[in-house]
N, C-alpha and C positions, 0 to 999 in steps of 0.2 A: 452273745449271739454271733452268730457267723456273719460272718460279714456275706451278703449275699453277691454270688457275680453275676452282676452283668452281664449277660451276654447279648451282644451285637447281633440281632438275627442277621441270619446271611441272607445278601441282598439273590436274589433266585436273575441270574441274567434271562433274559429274554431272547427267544433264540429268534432270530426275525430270518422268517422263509423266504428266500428268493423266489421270486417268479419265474424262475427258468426264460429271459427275455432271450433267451437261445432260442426256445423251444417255439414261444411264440412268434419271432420273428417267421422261422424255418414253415410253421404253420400258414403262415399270411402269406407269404412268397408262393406257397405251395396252392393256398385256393385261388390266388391274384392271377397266373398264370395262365389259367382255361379260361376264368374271366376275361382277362383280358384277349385272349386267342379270338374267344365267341363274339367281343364288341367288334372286333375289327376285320370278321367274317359279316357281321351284319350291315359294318360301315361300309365296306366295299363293296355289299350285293345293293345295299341302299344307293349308293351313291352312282353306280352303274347300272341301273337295274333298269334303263331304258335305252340302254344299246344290246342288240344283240350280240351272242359271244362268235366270235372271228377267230377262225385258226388255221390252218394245214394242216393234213396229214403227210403231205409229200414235203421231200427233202433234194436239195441239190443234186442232180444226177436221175433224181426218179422221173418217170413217164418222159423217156427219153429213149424213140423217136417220138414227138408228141402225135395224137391223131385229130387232124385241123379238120375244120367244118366244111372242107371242099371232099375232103375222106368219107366224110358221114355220108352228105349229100351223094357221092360215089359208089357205096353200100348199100345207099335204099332206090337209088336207080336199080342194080342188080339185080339184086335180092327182089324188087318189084315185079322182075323180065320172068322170073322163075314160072313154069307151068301150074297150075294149079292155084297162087295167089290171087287173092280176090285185092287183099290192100297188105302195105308192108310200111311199116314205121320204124325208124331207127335213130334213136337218141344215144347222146352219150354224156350222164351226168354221173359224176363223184366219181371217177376214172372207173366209170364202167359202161361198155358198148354194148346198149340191147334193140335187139334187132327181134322185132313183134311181127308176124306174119299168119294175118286172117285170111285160111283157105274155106275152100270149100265147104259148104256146109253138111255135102254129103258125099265128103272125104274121109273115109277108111282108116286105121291106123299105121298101115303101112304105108299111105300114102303123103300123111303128115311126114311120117318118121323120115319119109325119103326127097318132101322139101326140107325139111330144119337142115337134113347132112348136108343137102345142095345148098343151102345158104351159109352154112359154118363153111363149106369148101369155098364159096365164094367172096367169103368175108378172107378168109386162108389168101386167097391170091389177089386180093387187094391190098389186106395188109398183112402180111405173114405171121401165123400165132408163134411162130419160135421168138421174132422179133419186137412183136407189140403185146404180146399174151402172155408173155413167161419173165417171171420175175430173173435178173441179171447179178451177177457179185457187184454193178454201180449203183444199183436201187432198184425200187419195186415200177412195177409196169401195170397193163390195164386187165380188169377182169369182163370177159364175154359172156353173156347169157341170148341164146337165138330160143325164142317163144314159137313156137306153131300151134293152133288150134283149129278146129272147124268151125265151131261158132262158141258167142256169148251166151248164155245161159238167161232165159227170159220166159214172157209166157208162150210163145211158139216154139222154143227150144228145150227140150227137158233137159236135166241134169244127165239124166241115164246114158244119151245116145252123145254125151261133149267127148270130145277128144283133146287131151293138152299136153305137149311135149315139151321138154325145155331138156335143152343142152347147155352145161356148164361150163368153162375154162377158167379159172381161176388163176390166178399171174401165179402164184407157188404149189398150185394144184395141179391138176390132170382132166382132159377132158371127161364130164359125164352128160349120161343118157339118162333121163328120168321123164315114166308115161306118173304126169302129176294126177292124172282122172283115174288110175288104175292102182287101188291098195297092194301095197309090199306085203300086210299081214292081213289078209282076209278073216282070220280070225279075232282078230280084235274089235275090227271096225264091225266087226256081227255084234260082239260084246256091247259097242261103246253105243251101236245104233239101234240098241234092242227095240 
């Protein structure tokens, strides 16, 4: 008989798959990331979230000449002397000077139109819009808005007969005229108020 061989099965290696701890790592850094962004957007709204937020918009050099509360007060004396004013208010919050002047109640629209010019001139030579109006190459300055109306809108007042003017000056803008009671597109507002 033959001598039989043997043979040694061959051991089969075992192939052992890495986990690619590259891959995983790079994964985990990658979700941890926003996570951790979003805790620490909530930790800081949490932990502040009983102070108001405090900031400027103005920088070194801006609203410079300033305009002081002896200015304002100086404004609304003027602007009060105006013919036709029944009352005249002049505030100036968030560097902007508005000067509100309730005429007459049965004041015409040429007539508003030609107190708002007399008080933008007199606000002009108090404090001059080249100098306090218009934004400079050292920083930005104040913006003006002068209100005139005839009256408030109530139940003795209709809407129909209001008159509203307002002039604009903008520190990097240019003066404008706009009748706010009076549509730019009459066609639409037919549209919008069918």
């Amino acid at each position: 008989m033959q001598e039989e061989k043997t043979r040694k099965p061959k051991r089969i290696k075992k192939v052992k798959r890495k986990q690619g701890h590259k891959l995983v790592w790079i994964t985990l850094i990658l979700i941890a990331i926003p996570i951790v962004f979003v805790l620490y957007v909530v930790a800081t709204s949490a932990i502040g979230g009983d102070r108001p937020v405090e900031g400027n918009r103005f920088q070194d050099g801006d609203l410079d000449p300033k305009i002081t509360t002896e200015n304002v007060a100086e404004v609304q004396t003027k602007v009060a002397q105006i013919d036709g004013v029944s009352d005249a208010t002049v505030t100036l919050e968030s560097a902007t000077l508005r000067v509100n002047l309730d005429c007459a109640d049965d004041a015409d629209q040429a007539t508003i139109n030609q107190i708002t010019e007399e008080a933008y001139s007199e606000v002009n030579k108090l404090l001059p819009i080249e100098t306090y109006f218009t934004n400079t190459s050292k920083g930005k300055m104040y913006d003006l808005e002068v209100d005139g109306y005839n009256y408030v809108v109530d139940n003795s007042h209709p809407q129909s007969g209001q008159i509203y003017i307002k002039i604009t000056k903008t520190a990097p803008g240019k003066k404008t005229t706009d009748v706010l009671t009076t549509p730019k597109d009459q066609e639409l507002v037919n549209e919008i108020t069918r």
